[in-house]
PLY file of the C-alpha trace (Angstrom):
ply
format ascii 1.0
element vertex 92
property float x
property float y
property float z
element edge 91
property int vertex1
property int vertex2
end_header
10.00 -13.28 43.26
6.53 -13.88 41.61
4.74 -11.00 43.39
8.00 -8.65 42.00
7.04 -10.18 38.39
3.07 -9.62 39.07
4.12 -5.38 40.12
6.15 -5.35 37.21
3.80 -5.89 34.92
1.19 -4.13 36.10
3.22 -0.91 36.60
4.09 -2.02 32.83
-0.01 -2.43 32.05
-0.90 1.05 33.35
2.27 2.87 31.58
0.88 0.88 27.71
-2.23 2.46 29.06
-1.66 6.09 30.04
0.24 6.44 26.61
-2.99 4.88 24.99
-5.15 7.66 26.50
-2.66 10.18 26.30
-2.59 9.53 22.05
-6.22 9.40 21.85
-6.61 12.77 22.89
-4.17 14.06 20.22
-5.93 15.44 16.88
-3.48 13.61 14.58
-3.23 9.83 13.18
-0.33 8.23 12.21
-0.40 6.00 9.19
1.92 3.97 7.30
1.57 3.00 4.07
3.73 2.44 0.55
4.13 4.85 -2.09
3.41 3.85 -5.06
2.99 5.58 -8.64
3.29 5.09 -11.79
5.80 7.19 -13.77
3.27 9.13 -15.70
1.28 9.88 -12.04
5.12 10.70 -10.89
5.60 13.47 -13.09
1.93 14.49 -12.24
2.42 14.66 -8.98
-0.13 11.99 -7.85
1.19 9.18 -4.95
-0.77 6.40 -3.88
-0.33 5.93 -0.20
-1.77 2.29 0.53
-5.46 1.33 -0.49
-6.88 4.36 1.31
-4.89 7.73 0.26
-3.69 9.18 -2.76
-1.85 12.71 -2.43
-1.60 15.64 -4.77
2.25 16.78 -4.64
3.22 19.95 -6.70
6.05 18.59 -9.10
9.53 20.32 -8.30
8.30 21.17 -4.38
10.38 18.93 -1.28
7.40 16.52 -0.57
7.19 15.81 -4.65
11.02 15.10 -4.28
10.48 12.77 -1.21
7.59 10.84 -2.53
9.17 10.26 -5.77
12.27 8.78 -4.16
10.43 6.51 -1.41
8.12 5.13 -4.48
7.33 1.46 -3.35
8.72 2.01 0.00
6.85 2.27 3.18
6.50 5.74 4.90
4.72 6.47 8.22
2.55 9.76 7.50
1.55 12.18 10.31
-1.72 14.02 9.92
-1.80 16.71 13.06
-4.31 19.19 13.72
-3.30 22.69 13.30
-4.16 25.91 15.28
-6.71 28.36 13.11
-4.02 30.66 13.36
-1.60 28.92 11.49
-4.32 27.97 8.67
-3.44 31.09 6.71
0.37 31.29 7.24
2.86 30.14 4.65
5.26 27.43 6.16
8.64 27.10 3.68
0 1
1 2
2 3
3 4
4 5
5 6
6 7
7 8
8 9
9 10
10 11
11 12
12 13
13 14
14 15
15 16
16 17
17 18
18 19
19 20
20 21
21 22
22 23
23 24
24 25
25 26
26 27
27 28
28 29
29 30
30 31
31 32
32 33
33 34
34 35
35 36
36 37
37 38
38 39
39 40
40 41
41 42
42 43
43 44
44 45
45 46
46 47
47 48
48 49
49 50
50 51
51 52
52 53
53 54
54 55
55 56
56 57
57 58
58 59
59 60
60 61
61 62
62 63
63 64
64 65
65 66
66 67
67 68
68 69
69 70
70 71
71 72
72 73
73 74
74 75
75 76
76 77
77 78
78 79
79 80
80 81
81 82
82 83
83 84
84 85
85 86
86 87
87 88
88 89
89 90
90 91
C-alpha cells in the first residue's frame, strides 16, 4: 500500500514537471492582474493592469469594451509570441 502511494506520487512529481518544462519553452506569459481606471482614463482608453502594466485600448474597439466592463475585476492576460509573418496582417 505505501510503495503504491510512493509510485503515485512520483509519476505525479514528473507529470508537475514535464508541464513545467514544457511552459518554459513557450514564448508567452500569463499574468493576472485587476483592471482598474479611473473614469476619465476609461474614456481615454488607458487600463491599469496591476502595479506593473497599463494598456492603451482604442475607445469604441472589443478590448476597450472588455476592459471597461471587467474594471476592478481580475483578468488573466496572455502575452504569446507571434510568427513574423503574422506581424503585418490585420486580425478583426
Amino acid at each position: 500500500m505505501r510503495g503504491a502511494l510512493i509510485g503515485c506520487l512520483v509519476v505525479a512529481a514528473l507529470l508537475v514537471g514535464l508541464a513545467i518544462g514544457r511552459a518554459s519553452d513557450r514564448d508567452e506569459t500569463v499574468v493576472t492582474a485587476q483592471v482598474s481606471s479611473a473614469e476619465h482614463e476609461t474614456e481615454e482608453g488607458y487600463f491599469s493592469l496591476g502595479p506593473d502594466a497599463t494598456v492603451l485600448a482604442k475607445p469604441g474597439t472589443e478590448l476597450h469594451r472588455f476592459l471597461a466592463r471587467q474594471n476592478g475585476r481580475k483578468v488573466r492576460v496572455t502575452l504569446t509570441l507571434v510568427g513574423g509573418q503574422e506581424l503585418s496582417r490585420l486580425e478583426r
